[in-house]
C-alpha positions in Angstrom: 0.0 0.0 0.0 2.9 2.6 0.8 4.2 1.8 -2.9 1.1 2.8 -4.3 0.9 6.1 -2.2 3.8 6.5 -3.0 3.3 6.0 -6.8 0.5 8.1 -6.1 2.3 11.4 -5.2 1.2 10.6 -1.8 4.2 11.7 1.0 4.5 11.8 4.7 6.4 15.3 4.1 2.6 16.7 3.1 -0.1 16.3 4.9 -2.8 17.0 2.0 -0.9 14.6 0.3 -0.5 12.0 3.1 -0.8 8.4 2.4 -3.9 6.5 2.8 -4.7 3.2 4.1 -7.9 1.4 3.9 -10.3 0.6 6.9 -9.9 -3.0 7.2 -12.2 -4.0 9.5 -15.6 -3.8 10.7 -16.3 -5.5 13.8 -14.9 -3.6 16.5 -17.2 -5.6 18.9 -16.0 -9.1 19.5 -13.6 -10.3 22.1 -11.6 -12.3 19.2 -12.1 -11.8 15.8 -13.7 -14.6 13.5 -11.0 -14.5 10.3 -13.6 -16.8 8.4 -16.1 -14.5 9.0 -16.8 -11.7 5.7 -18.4 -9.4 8.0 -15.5 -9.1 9.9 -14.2 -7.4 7.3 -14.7 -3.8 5.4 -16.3 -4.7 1.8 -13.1 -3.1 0.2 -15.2 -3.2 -3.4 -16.8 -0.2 -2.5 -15.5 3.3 -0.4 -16.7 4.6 2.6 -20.0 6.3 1.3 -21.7 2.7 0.1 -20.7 0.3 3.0 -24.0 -0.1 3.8 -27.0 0.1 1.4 -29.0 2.9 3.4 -26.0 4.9 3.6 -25.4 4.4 -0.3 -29.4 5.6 -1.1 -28.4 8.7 1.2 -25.7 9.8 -0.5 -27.7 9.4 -4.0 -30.6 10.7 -3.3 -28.8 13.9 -2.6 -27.1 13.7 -5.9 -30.6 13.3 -7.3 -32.3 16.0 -5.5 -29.1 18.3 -5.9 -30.4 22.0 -6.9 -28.2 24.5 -6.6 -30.6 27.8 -7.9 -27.0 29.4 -9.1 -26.3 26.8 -10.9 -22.4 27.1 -9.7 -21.9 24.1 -7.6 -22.5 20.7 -9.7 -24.7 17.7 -8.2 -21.6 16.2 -5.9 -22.0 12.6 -3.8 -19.4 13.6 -1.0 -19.3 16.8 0.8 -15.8 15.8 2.2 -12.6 13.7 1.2 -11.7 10.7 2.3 -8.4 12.2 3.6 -7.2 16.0 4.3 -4.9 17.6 6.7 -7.6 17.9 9.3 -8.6 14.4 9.2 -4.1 13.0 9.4 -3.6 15.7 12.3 -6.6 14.7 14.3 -6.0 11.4 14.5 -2.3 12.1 15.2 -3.3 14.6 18.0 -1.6 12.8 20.6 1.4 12.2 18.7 4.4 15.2 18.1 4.9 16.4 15.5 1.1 16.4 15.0 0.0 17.8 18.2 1.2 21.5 17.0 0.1 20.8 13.4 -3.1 20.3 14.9 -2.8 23.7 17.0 -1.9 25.5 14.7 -5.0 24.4 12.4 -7.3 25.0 14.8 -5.8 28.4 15.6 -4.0 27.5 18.6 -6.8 25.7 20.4 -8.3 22.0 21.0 -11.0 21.6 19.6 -14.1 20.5 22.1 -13.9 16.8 23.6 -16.5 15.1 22.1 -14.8 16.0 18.6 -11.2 14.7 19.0 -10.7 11.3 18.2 -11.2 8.8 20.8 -12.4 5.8 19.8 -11.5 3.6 16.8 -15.0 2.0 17.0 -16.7 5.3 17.1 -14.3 6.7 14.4 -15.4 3.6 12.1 -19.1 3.7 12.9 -19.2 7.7 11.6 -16.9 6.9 8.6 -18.9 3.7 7.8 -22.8 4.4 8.8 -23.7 7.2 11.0 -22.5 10.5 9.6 -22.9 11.6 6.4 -19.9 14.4 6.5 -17.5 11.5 7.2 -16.2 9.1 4.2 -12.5 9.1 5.9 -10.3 6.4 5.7 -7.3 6.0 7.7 -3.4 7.2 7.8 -0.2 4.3 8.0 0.0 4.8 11.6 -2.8 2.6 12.7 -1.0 -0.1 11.4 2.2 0.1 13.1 1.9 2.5 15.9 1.7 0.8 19.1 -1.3 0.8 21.4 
């Protein structure tokens, strides 16, 4: 996956350009995970905006019912990216360099509580299902980082 961020133009020196790595799974539930089990496991044939069917109709039903009376802004899907500097830096908060990166951003403040990243089972749930404004995937971290 680095080799194809890489071959991307993807680069841990930018961080609108950082890589990006797939959510992998989807049960963030069980005590051990079943490896057998497909619904263990993100369906990584379709992104973030389609992982459930309900979630899918949302997001085209807008496109459908898009009217913009200026006629500027196109019918669109997503409101937001799957990846952006806010999205690497917040999940990096509690690591340096990204703690300052993540100040400076957010002009020098936190942001409030319940918006920080806290949870990776919350994190997926929004990304996946809940939240409409979120179709993030993750950064290389959450693979190799330790706990």
């Amino acid at each position: 996956l680095m080799h194809l961020n890489t071959l991307a133009g993807r680069s841990y020196n930018d961080l609108s350009q950082y890589p990006v790595f797939p959510w992998i799974l989807s049960d963030y539930d069980s005590e051990e995970l079943d490896l057998t089990n497909p619904n263990t496991f993100r369906d990584l044939s379709k992104p973030m905006g389609a992982q459930t069917p309900a979630r899918l109709e949302q997001f085209l039903k807008r496109f459908r019912e898009w009217d913009d009376p200026s006629g500027e802004t196109p019918p669109y899907m997503y409101g937001t990216h799957y990846s952006s500097a806010m999205i690497v830096v917040s999940y990096l908060v509690r690591v340096e360099p990204f703690t300052q990166q993540f100040l400076k951003l957010q002009g020098g403040h936190f942001d409030l509580a319940d918006r920080m990243f806290h949870s990776v089972k919350d994190a997926w749930l929004s990304a996946s299902r809940n939240n409409m404004a979120d179709v993030k995937e993750l950064v290389p971290e959450f693979f190799y980082l330790p706990n």
